[in-house]
Structures are given as C-alpha cells and as structure tokens.
N, C-alpha and C positions, 0 to 999 in steps of 0.2 A: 916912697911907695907905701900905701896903705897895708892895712890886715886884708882885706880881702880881693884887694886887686893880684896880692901875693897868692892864696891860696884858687885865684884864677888861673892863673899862669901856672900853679902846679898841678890844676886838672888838665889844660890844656897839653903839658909833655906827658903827662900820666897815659891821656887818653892816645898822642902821638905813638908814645912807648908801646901799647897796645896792639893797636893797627898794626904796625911796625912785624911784632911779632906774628900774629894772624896772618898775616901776608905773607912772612917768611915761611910759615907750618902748610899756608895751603902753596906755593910755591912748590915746596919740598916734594909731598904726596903726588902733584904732579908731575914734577919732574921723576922720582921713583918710580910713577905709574904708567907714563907714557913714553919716556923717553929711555930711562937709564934701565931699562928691563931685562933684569937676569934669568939665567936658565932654570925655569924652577923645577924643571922634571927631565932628569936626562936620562938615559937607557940605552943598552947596548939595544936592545927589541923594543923600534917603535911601535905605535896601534896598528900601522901598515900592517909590518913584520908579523905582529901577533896575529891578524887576522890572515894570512898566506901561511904559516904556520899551523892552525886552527884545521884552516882546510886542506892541508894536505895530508892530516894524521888522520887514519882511519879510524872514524867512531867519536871524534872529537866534536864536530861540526854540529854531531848532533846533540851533546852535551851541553854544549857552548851554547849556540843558536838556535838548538831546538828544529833544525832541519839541517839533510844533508847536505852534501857540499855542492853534488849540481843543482839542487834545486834552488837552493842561496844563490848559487852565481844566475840561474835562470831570471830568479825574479828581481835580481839588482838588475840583469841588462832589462828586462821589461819594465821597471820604473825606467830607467836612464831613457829609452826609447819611444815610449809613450806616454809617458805619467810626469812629466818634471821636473824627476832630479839628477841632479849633476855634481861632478866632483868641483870641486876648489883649488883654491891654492894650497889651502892647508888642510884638507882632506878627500880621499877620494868615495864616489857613490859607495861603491862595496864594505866599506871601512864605516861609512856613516848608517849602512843599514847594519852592521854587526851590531852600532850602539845599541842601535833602536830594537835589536832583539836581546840584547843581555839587559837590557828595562825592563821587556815585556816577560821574559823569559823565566827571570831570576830575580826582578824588584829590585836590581841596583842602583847605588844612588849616586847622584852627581858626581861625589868626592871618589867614589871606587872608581867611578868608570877614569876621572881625572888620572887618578894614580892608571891605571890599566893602559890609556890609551894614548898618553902623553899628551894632551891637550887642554885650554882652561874651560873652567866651568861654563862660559858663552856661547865658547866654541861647541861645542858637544849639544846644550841646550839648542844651540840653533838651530844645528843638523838633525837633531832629535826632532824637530818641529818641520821641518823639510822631508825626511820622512813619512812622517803622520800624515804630512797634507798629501802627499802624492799616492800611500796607500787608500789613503778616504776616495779620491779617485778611482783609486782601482777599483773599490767595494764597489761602489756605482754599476761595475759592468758585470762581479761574481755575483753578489749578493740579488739575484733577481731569478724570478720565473724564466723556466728557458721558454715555457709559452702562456702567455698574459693571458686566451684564449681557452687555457686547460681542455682541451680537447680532449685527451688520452686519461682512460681512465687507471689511476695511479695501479701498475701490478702486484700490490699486496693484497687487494680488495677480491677482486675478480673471483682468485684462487682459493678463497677460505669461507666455507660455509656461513661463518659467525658476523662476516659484514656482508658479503653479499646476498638478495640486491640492494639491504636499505641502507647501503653507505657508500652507494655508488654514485652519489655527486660531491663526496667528499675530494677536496682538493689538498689540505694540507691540514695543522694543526698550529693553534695560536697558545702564546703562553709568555709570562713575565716570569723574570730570571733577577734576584737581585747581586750587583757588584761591587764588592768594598771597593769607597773610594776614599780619596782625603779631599779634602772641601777645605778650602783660602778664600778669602779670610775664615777666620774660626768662628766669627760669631755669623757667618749665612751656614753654620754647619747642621743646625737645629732640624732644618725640615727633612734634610737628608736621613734622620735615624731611623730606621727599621723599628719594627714589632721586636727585633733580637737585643737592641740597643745600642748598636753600631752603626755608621756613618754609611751608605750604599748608593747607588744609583738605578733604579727599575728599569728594566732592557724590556719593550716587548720585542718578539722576537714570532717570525711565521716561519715553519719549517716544512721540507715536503717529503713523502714516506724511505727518499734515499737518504737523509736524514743530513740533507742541504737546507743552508738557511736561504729562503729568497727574500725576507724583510726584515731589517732592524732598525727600531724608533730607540734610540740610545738619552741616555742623559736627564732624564727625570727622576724626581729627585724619590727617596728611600718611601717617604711615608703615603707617595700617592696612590691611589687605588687604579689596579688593573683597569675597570671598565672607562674611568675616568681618563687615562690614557688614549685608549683604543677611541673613544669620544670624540676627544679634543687632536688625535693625530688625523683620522677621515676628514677633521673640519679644517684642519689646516693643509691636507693633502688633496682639498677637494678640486676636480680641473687640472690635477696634473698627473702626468703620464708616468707615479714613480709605486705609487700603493698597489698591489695586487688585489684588484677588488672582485668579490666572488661573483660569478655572473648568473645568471637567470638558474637556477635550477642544481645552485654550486654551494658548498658551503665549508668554513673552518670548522673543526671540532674545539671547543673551546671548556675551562674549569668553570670549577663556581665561581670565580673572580669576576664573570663576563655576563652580560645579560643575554639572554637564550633570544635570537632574533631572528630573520632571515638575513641568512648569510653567515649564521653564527650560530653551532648546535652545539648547547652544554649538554651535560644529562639531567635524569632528574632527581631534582632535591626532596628527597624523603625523610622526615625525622628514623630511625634509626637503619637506614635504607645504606646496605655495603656500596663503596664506590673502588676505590684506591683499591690495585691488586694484592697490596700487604693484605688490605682486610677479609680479601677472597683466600688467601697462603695461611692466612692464623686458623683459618677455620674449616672444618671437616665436609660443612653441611656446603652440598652443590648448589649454584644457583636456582631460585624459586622464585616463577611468575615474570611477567612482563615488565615489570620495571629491573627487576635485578638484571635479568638475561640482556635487556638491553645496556644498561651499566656497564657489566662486566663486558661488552663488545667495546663500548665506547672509550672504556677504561686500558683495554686494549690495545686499540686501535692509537686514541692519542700517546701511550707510552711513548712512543716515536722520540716523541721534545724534550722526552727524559732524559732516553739515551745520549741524546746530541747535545745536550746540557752537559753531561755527566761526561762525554767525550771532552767536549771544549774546557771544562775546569778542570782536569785531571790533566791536558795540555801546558 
C-alpha cells in the first residue's frame, strides 16, 4: 500500500467518523425536542387558574387586562361566537384573550407571559395571532359610521354660536396619529423614523364629535406625509363600500398636514396667523378679524381628535 492510497483511506474514516457524529447531535436534539419532553414550567396556578383568579378579585381585572371582568367575559363570548375564535386543547378562548391583553396592556414579552401562563413560546404566539385576527374582524363592524349617509347634523354644532351655521356640514375630523413600533428585520427599519428619531407607524384616523373612531388607515410607515396617505388610501379604497366618503355638501375638518379640497376643510394658513388653542391661552389679545375668528372655531371644533388621541394613549 502506497503513501497516498494510505492517506485516502484515512480521509475516507475521518470524514465516516464525522457523519457518524453529526448524526448522532442531530439525533439527540430531536429526540430531546420532540419526543423525551420535560416539564419545563410546573405551578401549583396554571394560566387557567391565573386568569379565573384575575377575575374574580375585585379591581384586579382591570389592572390586569385593562377592562372589567364582565366586559372581558362579554367580549371573549362575542369573538367565540361570531368572530373565530375558539379554545384548544391546550388553551381556552378566555385564557388566550387575557394574553393578548397583558401584550397590549402592559408590552409583555414572550418570556413573561411563558413564565406567567405556563405555556411555550409558540403556543402563546399562536393564540396571540388568533386573537388579532378575530379582533380585526370585529373592528370591521365598530370602527364605522353608524350612518354612511350623515344625515343628522352632529349635536355639538347646532348649539354653539361659534360653528353654527358655517360648520353645518361638517361630519367629522381627520388627523394622523404616530405609533412606536418595532420593524423586523432591522435594516426595513429606516423608513419607519419619524421627524423625533424613532421607529413609528402613521395611523390616519376619522373621528366623529362623540369622540368615536369610524375609520382607521393603520400601518404606514413613520416618515410618510399625512396628505400622501389620505391620497393613496381614496385610491386604493376607490369602489368599495369601507371609506366614509363625504357627500355633496359634507366635509372633514382637517390640519395643515392635508390639502384644503372639497370634502376637506383645513384652515387658513397665514404667516404669523394664531391656530393651535395653546396659542390663543398664551396670549391675552382676543381673536381679531376674519381669519382668526374663523381659526379659532376650526381649532375648536377639530380639538375633538385630540381628545380621543389623548384618551386612547393614556389607555
């Protein structure tokens, strides 16, 4: 036997040797992973347990989940019964909406809820996504005009000298709202940064003077501009029966973000011209002349989407 038919034959067990082991490591891991599977989170109080405990302590429910206890049990049987979701073998509806409010609630993360609710990471992700889709469902039928028609003219107007009559075909108030997000992979994260330097999402958002939203365009990204939005959602919404579009003689009150159209009444833009009600509160001097006076109604009037902004994030 030569020199190098020797050192053939000892690449040849080298490389067997190899295999050999690679085979036996991924063996192992599956055997560990699927088959020989220990209890990795035991508790005297399962997630069950925690959440029937939750609700039966007065004042908990709403610490917890951010709403009381009937109205939690309300709206788990209303998804269960209309909307899609359903319990499992390893978890039940009510159990897997608690997740999805101590997420929304509190920004907990995979690993807490794991340890909290006894379940693995998959499991929870799943039902967290089972959730979501059956609430987006539901938005479909809250999130809307009770009448597409706006017939009725909204009761804050009528009553107050300062809009009526010229803001009697106003129907609601339009406005973009921005919402930290986190954006995976990291390098699509760029477009998402805001004017502040953080990662966001641009909500518009139509709201009506009881300070209901009836439309939300969700998910674009931080750096795009309001009217660009409002643009390209009409175009992609055009022919279907889901946008609240103003009708003949109707119109949103909208910022300087939005271009002044029909259907869409900003105020007007005047070099040193007060708008924002801080600027009318800093200063002593009453409104003066026909653009102010209208301003300061307008500025009035849309506060509306402030409040309901200011509601929902303080939520």
């Amino acid at each position: 036997m030569n020199k190098e038919e020797l050192l053939r034959q000892t690449r040849d067990k080298l490389r067997m040797y190899v295999l050999a082991i690679l085979g036996l490591i991924v063996c192992t891991q599956y055997y560990v992973k699927y088959i020989f599977k220990q209890e990795a989170r035991t508790s005297i109080c399962s997630g069950w347990q925690f959440v029937v405990k939750v609700l039966n302590t007065p004042g908990e429910s709403y610490r917890t989940f951010r709403m009381v206890s009937h109205v939690f049990l309300k709206l788990a049987e209303l998804l269960v019964t209309k909307y899609g979701l359903h319990s499992t073998r390893e978890m039940r509806a009510e159990e897997a909406l608690a997740i999805f409010l101590c997420v929304c609630a509190h920004n907990q993360s995979n690993r807490t809820l794991q340890s909290r609710f006894k379940h693995s990471g998959e499991t929870i992700s799943g039902n967290f996504k089972e959730v979501l889709t059956s609430l987006v469902k539901l938005s479909q039928d809250i999130i809307r005009p009770s009448d597409y028609h706006f017939k009725d003219v909204p009761r804050k107007i009528p009553y107050d000298y300062k809009f009526w009559p010229h803001f009697k075909g106003c129907i609601g108030v339009m406005d973009g709202t921005h919402i930290r997000a986190i954006i995976t992979p990291k390098e699509d994260e760029i477009p998402f940064f805001c004017r502040k330097g953080f990662a966001t999402q641009n909500v518009m958002v139509i709201c009506n003077f009881d300070m209901l939203f009836i439309f939300i365009e969700a998910g674009w990204e931080g750096s795009a501009h309001d009217s660009r939005i409002l643009t390209e959602t009409l175009a992609k919404l055009k022919g279907k029966n889901i946008f609240p579009y103003p009708l003949e003689g109707k119109f949103y009150l909208v910022d300087a973000g939005y271009s002044n159209k029909k259907g869409y009444l900003a105020h007007f833009k005047r070099k040193n011209a007060r708008y924002h009600l801080a600027d009318y509160k800093r200063s002593s001097q009453p409104s003066t002349g026909y653009f102010e006076v209208f301003s300061y109604a307008h500025a009035s009037l849309r506060n509306v989407i402030e409040k309901s902004f200011g509601v929902w994030k303080n939520r």
